[in-house]
N, C-alpha and C positions, 0 to 999 in steps of 0.2 A: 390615112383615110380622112375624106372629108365628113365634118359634121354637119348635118342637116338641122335648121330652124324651119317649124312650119306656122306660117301665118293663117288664121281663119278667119273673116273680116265680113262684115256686112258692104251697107254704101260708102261708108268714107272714101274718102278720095285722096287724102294729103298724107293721111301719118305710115299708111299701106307701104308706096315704094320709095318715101321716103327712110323710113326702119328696115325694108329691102335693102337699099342702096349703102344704108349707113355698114351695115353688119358686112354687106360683100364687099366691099370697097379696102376693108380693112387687114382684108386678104390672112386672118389669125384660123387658117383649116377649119373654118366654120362658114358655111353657105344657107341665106335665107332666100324663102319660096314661099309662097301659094300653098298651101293646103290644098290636092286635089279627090273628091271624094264620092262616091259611084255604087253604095252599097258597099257591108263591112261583114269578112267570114271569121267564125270566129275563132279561125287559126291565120288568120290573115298578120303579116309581119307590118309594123309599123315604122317609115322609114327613116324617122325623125328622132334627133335627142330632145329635143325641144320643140314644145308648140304653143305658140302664142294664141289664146281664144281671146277675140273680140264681139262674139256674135251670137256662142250657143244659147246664149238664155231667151235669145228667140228663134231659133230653132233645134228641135228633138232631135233628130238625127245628129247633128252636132254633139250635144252633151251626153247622148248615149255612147257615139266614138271617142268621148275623150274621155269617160270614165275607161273603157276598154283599152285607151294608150298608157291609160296609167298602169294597168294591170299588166302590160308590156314593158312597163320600165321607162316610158316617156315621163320628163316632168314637162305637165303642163301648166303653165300663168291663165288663170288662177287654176287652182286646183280643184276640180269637176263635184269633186266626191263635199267637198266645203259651200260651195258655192251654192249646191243643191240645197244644202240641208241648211241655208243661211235665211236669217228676217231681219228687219229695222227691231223687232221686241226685242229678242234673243242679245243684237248689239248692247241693245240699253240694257239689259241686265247685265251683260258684259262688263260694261264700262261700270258698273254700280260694283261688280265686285274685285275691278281693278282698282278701285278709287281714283275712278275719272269724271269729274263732273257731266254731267248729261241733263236733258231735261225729265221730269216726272213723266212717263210713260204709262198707259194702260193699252192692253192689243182688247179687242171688242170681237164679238162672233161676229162672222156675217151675215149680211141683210138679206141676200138669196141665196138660194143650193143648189145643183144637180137636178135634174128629173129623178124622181126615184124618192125623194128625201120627202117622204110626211111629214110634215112640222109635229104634229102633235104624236107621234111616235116614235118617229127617227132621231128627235132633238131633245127627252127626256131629262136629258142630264144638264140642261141651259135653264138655266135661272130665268122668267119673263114676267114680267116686265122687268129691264134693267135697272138699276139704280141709277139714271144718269145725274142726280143731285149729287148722290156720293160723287159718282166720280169728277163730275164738274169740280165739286170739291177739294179734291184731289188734286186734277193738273190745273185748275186756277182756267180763270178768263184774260185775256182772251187765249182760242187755245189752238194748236193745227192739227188737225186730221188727215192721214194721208195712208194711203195702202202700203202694209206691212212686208210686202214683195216690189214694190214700185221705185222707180227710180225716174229719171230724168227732169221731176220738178214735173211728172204726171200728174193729176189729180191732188194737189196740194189744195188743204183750203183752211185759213185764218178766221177762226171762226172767234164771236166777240157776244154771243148769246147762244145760250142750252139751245133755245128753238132752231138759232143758225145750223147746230152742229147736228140736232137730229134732221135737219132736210138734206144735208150734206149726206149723212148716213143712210137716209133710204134710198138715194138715188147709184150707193155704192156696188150693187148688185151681187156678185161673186165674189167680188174681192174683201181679202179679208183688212179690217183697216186697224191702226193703232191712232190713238189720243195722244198730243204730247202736250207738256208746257210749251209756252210760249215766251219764249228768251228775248226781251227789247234789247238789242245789242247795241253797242257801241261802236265796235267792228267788227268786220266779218271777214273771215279769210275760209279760203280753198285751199287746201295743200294735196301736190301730185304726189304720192310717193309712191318709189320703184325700187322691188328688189329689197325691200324690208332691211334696206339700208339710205335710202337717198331721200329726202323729203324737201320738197321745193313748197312754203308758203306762199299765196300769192294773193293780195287785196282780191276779194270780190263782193260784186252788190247782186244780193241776189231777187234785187227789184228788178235789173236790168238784166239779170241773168249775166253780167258780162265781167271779164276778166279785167283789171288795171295793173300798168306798170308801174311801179311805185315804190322802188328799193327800198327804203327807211319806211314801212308803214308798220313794223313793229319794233318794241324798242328788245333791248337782247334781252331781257330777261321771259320779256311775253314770248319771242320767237322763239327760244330754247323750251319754254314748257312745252309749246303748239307742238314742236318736232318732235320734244319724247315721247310726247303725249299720242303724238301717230305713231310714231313706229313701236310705242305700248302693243297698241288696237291691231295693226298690220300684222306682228310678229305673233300675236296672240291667233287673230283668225288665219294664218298664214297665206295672206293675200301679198304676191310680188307685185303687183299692179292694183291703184286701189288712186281716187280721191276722197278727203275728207273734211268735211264743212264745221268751222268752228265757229259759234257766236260768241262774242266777247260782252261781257258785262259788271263794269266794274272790278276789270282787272282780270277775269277769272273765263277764259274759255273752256265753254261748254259743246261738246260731241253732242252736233247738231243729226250730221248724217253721212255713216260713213260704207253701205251698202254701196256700194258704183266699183266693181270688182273691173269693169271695161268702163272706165274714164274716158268723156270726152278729151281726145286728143287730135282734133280739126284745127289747124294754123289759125283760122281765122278766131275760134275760139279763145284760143289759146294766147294769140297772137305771135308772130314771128319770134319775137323776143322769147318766150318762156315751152315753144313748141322746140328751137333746136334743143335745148335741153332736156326737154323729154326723148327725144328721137336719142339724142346720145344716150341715156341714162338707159333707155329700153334695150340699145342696140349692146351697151355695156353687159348688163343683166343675160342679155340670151346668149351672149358668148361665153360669160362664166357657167351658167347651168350646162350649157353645153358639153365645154370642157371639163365641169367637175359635176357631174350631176347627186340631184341630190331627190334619193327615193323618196314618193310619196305614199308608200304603202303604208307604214304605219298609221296614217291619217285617220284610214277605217277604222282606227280606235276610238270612237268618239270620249270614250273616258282618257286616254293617254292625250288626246287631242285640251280637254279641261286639264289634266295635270302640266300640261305643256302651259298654256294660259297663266297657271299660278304661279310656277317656276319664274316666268319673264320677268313679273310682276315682283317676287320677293328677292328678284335678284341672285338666283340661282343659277352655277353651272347650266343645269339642265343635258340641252344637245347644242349647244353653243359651244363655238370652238373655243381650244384653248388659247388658241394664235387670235383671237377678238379685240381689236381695239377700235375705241371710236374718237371720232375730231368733229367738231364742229367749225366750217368753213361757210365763210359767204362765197355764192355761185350769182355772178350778177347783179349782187344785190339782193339775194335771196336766201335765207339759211338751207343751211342743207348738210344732215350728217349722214357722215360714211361709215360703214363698218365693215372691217376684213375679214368676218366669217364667213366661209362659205359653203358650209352646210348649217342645215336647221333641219331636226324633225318633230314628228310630236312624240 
């Protein structure tokens, strides 16, 4: 019987049929598709082992069916029920209690609400006026402010005065935002990782927003911390699909931002060079979950979900295979470790 990947994808246009082509080509009793979707019953059969989401976090209907696939026994990348419940705070507390450098974070209420919401009754429990000296104090100047749900390098801003950071802050509306330090780095690297085994580092300037080719831009001992150091955070929020931004300062990278559960993966961004390797790595990953799938139910555990987290961390069995080994090999000129487990729960 043939196994079913289903793709779900906004506008991209490169990485779609090309992780199509890659997975059918290889002809291993695994077929990828199109996710087609029309209203969902809720005895309705799902027909997929695997569904790749690139798109629900903007659309509902979307994230409401792929928690529902889960519940059928699909795994889906990422996993619906995490993604939900996920923020930029929550990482940084993560990372604090992995022992991963990050920068000082504070998350802030937000600046508007709902219709409905009387400031002076519905928000009783909010300290006002804020301490913003404390907390200036706290993450240091100059500092970034950027929405605690946000992604794409949306609404970022480098702020370099209290007054800077409170006009930034009223004009934030709904959104809820967090304060971070602010890391002068030295270098900055993106790393793809896939499958909470594969981690491709890669130079980027995130003035320019843009990818560089650049084999030797770290030397082995920085690249092996960057790589464990993601697939820590990956394995921990059990994200198969996931980039993550480190600033480097004085040796020492810092988990700038690792929220991007749907990475850009557009050739052009990517560039030809470090995009075939994503399409392999992606097209790898959804043939293994296929063929060995591996349940997401227990996830709904959010306390087994933290006990899973520590486990990683202190280097425990855990749900890690026995058959587990890892290598670290250059891909291109890029680190990248592999591991043979293939299951993982929390």
């Amino acid at each position: 019987m043939t196994l079913k990947v289903g793709l779900l994808v906004g506008r991209e246009w490169s990485f779609p049929p090309a992780f199509i082509d890659e997975v059918n080509r290889r002809n291993e009793g695994v077929e990828a598709e199109y996710v087609k979707l029309g209203g969902t019953r809720m005895d309705e059969p799902v027909p997929y082992a695997v569904i790749i989401d690139r798109i629900s976090h903007e659309i509902p209907y979307y994230r409401i069916y792929l928690k529902y696939a889960v519940l059928q026994g699909v795994t889906v990348v990422n996993n619906p029920f995490m993604w939900t419940a996920d923020d930029k705070f929550f990482e940084a507390a993560l990372c604090e209690k992995l022992g991963i450098a990050s920068p000082k974070t504070v998350v802030l209420p937000n600046k508007d609400y709902v219709p409905g919401i009387v400031h002076n009754e519905s928000l009783r429990n909010l300290i006002y006026p804020l301490d913003w000296q404390g907390i200036i104090d706290y993450v240091g100047l100059p500092c970034v402010l950027k929405d605690a749900l946000g992604g794409g390098w949306k609404d970022v801003f480098i702020c370099h005065s209290l007054d800077e950071v409170i006009f930034h802050y009223d004009h934030f509306g709904l959104r809820t935002p967090i304060l971070q330090e602010f890391i002068k780095w030295d270098q900055y690297v993106r790393c793809i990782a896939i499958g909470q085994d594969a981690v491709l580092p890669i130079k980027y300037d995130p003035g320019e927003r843009k990818y560089h080719v650049e084999h030797q831009h770290l030397t082995p001992e920085l690249g092996r911390r960057i790589v464990e150091d993601s697939l820590t955070l990956v394995r921990a929020l059990g994200y198969d699909m996931n980039s993550l931004e480190w600033a480097v300062r004085d040796g020492i990278p810092y988990a700038i931002d690792f929220m991007n559960p749907a990475p850009d993966m557009d050739i052009y961004s990517l560039t030809p060079h470090y995009f075939e390797w994503v399409v392999k790595h992606m097209a790898d990953m959804a043939i293994r979950l296929a063929k060995h799938p591996r349940p997401q139910l227990p996830n709904l555990r959010w306390d087994a979900f933290i006990t899973a987290s520590r486990t990683w961390q202190e280097g425990g069995t855990g749900s890690k295979s026995s058959e587990s080994s890892e290598s670290s090999t250059r891909s291109n000129g890029a680190t990248s470790t592999s591991q043979a487990s293939e299951t993982q729960s929390s």
